[in-house]
N, C-alpha and C positions, 0 to 999 in steps of 0.2 A: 818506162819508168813508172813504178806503182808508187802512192802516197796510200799508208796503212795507219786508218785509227783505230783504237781500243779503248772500250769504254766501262766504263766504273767497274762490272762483274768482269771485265779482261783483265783486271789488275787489279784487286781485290785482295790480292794475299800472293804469298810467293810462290806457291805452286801455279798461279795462276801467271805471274810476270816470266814462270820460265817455260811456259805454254806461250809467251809472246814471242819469246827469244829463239826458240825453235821454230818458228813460220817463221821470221825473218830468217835465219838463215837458211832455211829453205827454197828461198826464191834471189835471186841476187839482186832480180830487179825493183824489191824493195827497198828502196834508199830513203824514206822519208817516214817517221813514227811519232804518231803524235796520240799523247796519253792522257785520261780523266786521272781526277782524285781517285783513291781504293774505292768501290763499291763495295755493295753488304755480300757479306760471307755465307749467310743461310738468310732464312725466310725472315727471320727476326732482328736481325741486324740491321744497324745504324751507318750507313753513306757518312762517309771522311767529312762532306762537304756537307751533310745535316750538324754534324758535330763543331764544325767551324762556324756555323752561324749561329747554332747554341754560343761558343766561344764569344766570338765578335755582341751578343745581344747580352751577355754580363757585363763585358766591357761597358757598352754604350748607356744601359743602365747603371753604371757607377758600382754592381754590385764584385764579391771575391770572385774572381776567375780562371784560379791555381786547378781546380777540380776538373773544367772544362780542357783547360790547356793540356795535363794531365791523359787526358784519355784521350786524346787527338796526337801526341806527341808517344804514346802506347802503343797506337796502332800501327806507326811506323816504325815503332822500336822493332815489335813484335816480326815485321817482314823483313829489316835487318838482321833477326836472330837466324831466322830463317833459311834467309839466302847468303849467312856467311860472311855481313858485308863488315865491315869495320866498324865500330860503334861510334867513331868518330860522327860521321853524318846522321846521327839523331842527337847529338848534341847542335849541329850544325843546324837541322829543320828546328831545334828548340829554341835555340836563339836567333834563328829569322823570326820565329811566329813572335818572342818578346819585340824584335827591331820595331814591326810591324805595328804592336799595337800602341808602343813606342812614340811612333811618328805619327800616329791617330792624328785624321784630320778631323778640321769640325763638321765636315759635310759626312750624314751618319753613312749616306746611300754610298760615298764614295769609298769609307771606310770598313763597309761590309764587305765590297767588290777586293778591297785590297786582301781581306783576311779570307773570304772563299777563292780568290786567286792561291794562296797559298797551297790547294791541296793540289794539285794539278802540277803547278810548280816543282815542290818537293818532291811530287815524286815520278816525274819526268829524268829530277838529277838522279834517284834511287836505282829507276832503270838505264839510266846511262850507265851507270856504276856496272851494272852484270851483265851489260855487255863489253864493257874495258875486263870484267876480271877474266870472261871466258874466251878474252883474244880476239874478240871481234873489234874492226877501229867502227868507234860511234862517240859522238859528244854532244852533249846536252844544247842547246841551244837558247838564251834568251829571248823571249818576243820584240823587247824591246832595244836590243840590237841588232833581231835581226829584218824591223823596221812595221812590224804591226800593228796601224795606228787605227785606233777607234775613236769612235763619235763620246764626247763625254755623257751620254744616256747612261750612265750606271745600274747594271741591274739589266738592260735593256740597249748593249752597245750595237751598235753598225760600223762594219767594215771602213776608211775612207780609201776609195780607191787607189791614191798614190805607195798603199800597201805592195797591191802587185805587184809594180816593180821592183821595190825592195825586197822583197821576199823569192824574185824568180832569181837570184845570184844563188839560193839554197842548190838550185840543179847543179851547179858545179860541184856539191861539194865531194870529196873524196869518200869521206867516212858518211856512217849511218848520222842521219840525223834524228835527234829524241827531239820533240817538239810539245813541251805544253799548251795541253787544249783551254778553249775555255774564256781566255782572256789575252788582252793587248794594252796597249796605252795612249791615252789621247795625247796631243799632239804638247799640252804642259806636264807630259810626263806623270800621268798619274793612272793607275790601274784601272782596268773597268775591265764591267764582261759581259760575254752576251747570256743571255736567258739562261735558264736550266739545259740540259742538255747542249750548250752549245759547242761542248771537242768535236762535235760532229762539223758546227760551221767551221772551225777552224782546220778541220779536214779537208772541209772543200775548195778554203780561201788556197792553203796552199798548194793543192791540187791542182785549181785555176791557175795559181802565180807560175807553178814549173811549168805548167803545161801537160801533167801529167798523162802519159798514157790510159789509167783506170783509177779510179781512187776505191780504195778497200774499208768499208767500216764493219769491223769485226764487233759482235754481240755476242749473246747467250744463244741465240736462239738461228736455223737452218737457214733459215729463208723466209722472205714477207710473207704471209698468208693471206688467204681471198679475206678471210674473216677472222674474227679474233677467237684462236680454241680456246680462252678461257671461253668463250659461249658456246663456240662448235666447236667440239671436242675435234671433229672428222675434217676439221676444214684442213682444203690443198693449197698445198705450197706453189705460189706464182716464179713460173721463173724468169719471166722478163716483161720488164713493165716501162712505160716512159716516164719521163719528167712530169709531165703535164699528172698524170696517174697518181705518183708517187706522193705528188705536190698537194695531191687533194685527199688521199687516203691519211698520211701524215698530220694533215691538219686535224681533221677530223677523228684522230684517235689512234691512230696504227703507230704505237711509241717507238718502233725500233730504229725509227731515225726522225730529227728534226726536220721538221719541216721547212725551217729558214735556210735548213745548211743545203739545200737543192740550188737556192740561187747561184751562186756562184758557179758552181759544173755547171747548170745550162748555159750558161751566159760563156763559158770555156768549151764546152762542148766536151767536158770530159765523165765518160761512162760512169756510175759508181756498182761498186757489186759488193752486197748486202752477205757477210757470213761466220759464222761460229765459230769462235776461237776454240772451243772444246772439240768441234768437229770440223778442222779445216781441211780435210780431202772433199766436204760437201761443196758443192757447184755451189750457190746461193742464189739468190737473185739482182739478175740486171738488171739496171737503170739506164736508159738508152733516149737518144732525143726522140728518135720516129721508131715505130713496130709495126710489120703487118697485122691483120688482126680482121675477125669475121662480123659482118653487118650485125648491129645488136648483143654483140660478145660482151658481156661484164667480166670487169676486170678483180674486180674485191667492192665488198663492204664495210665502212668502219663510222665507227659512233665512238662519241663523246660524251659523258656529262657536265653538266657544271655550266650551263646556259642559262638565261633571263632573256626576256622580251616584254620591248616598252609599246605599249599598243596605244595608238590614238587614233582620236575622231572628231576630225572637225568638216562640218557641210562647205562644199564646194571648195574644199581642199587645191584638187586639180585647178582652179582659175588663179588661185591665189600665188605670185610670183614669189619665188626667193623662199617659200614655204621650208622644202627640204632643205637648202642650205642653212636657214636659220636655224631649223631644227639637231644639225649636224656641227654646228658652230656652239652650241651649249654642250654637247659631248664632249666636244675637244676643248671649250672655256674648262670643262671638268675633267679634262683628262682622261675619258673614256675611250676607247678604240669600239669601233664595231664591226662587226660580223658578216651581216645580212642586213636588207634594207627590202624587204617586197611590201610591196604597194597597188592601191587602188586610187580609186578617186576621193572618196573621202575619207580613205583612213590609210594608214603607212605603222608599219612595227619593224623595229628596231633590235634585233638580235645584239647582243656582248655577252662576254663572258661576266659571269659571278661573280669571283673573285674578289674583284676592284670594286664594286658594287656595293659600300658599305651601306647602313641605315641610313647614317649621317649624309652620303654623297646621293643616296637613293633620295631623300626628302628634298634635300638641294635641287636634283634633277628636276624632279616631277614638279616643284614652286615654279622653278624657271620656263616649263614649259607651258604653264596653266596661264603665265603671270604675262608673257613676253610671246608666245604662239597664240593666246588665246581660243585654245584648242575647248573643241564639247567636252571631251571625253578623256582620261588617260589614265593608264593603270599599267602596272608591272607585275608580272608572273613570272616565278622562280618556279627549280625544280624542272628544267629542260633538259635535253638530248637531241647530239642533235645525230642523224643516222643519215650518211652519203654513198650514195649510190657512186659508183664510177668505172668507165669502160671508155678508151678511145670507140669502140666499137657499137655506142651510144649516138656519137654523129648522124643524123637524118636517119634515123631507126627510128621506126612506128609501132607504138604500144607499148614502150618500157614502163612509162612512168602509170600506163592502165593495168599493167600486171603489179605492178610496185602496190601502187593502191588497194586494188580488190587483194590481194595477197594480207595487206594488212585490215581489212575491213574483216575481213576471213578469219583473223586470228585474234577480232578484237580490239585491235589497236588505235585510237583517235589519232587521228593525223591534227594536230596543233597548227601545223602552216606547213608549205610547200614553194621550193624556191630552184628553178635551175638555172644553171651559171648559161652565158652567154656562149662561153667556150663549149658549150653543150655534150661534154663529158665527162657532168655530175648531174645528181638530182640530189636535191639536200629537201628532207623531210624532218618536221620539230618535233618528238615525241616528251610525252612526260616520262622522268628518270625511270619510275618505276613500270613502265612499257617497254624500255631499251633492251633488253635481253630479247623477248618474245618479238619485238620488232626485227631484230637484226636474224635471229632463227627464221621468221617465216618468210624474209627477203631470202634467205640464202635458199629456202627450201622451193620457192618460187622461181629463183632467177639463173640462181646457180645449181640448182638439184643435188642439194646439200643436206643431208640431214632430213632428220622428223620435226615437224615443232610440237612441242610438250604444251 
């Protein structure tokens, strides 16, 4: 039994939904489909789900939002025309979106979750729809009947576990199931969802729940790559990689699947195999618990930007008790998540993400720790990358992270900091943004024998 997701550019337009309906019927043992919002149609194009939070952010500002609703309720007209469906159900997706904003609650986070829940939604029923009309039995499925209960994080949900067993009754069913990605319901019945990209978690959640044989996440794109071709044009396609791999190339920058959505198949133990709805005769690549693999083998490189690091110094650091915890206890007073923690003795930095990082929360930060750490020193620099190395074939291997370096001293590049995981197959190096490119070139050209570097 396969579970097959397809994400925003798989369903994107109707040429693209009846390039889903031909893989499923191609294989019988797809029984389980679960769908993003329309992604963009060319290069210039506007994601269903940019458009709905345009929508939702009139709303919540009190201004007119006939214009916004308008071109959200367009774009599925438009894939109605297309494929023939009744025009009935875009009157239908129009007055869900009013019910919707309708019932606006006063929690803004909750009610954004409910209105980018919508595009996923809608058109999970559009695809059910062409598969009833082309004879195939398939039926759209509710999350929240058919028991997918999330953490009320809005914006930021987690699975609760008593999901999986409501959700492994799905294996019986007869027909195809269409299943909306993206979002579920906390346990007072109210919408949430997980991060960007999360149809991918919700591929896995019920991947895990059937027990799935493989789970399938269908993209744009062949197969993971060692490196990203927008930098290496030349870079090779991996074709089997672990969890453990996946889990760290993902975070680190390799978008063509979430990195949260892994939890779940490992903890199930079920395969996922990475492949291109435009070219599904391509193999793609596997995701597997264990691989053999050769002493010192790297597996891919992938970078990120969009980093900061909070540096400080205070003498005799190391004696002072409760030091880090206090230090990490004002991040989470502030709602910060962190990244990286390496450390000395008298100084420790502090990797997050940017993002969250406003002026306002950055001035906050830095008061609290001068005022309440009594720290010498502290300063925050923006404008990071951060660039991970990763290989199971890294385990008790001698000289990676000496080639990693002189490779980059070679090409120029200041190494910022340097951190490797425990699991010791990664090395996570800090580069500034504008090094990121030349960095991840002259790693590849070093490690992997990839390319020239320019």
């Amino acid at each position: 039994m396969k579970v097959a997701k397809f994400g925003g550019s798989s369903v994107a337009d109707a040429k693209q939904i009846l390039k889903v309906v031909k893989i499923i019927k191609a294989d019988p043992d797809r029984r389980i489909v679960v769908v993003s919002a329309p992604g963009k149609r060319f290069s210039r194009d506007i994601k269903v789900t940019d458009l709905l939070i345009a929508l939702a952010d009139a709303v919540i500002a009190g201004r007119p939002y006939e214009q916004e609703l308008a071109v959200v309720v367009g774009r599925y007209a438009e894939i109605q025309r297309e494929l023939g469906l009744d025009a009935s159900i875009v009157g239908e997706i129009e007055s869900d979106l009013r019910d919707r904003i309708a019932r606006r609650s006063s929690n803004n986070a909750q009610f954004m979750d409910t209105i980018k829940a919508s595009g996923e939604d809608n058109n999970a029923k559009i695809v059910a729809q062409v598969f009833v009309n082309q004879g195939i039995p398939a039926r759209y499925v509710d999350p929240k009947e058919a028991g997918l209960l999330l953490s009320g994080d809005f914006g930021n949900a987690q699975v609760l576990p008593e999901s999986f067993l409501s959700l492994k009754s799905l294996r019986d069913a007869q027909e195809i199931i269409i299943f909306p990605g993206f979002f579920g319901y906390t346990r007072q019945g109210e919408v949430a969802t997980f991060p960007r990209g999360g149809s991918d978690i919700t591929g896995a959640i019920l991947a895990a729940a059937v027990e799935a044989d493989v789970y399938e996440n269908f993209t744009d794109v062949d197969s993971v790559f060692a490196l990203d071709p927008r930098l290496v044009p030349d870079a090779p396609a991996i074709n089997l990689l672990t969890f453990r791999e996946m889990r760290e190339l993902s975070y680190a920058g390799f978008g063509v699947f979430h990195d949260e959505a892994i939890v779940p198949a490992v903890r199930a133990k079920v395969p996922i195999c990475i492949k291109n709805t435009n070219r599904p005769e391509a193999p793609g690549t596997m995701i597997v618990a264990e691989r053999k693999y050769e002493q010192g083998e790297i597996t891919g490189i992938a970078s990120a930007d969009g980093f900061s690091a909070i540096f400080l110094h205070k003498y005799m650091m190391n004696r002072e008790l409760g030091f880090g915890r206090r230090l990490l206890q004002v991040l989470e007073d502030e709602r910060l998540s962190f990244e990286h923690v390496p450390s000395g003795i008298d100084d420790m930095s502090v990797i997050l993400r940017s993002a969250p990082l406003t002026p306002e929360k950055e001035e906050q930060v830095l008061t609290r720790i001068r005022t309440e750490l009594q720290v010498d020193d502290v300063t925050i620099e923006h404008g990071l990358s951060l660039v991970m190395i990763v290989g199971e074939g890294m385990r008790y291997a001698v000289g990676v992270a000496a080639r990693a370096c002189a490779a980059l001293a070679d090409a120029g590049v200041n190494i910022e900091m340097i951190n490797q995981g425990s699991s010791e197959i990664s090395i996570m190096f800090g580069v500034k943004e504008i090094d990121r490119k030349h960095a991840v070139q002259a790693l590849g050209h070093a490690l992997l024998k990839i390319g020239k570097v320019h």
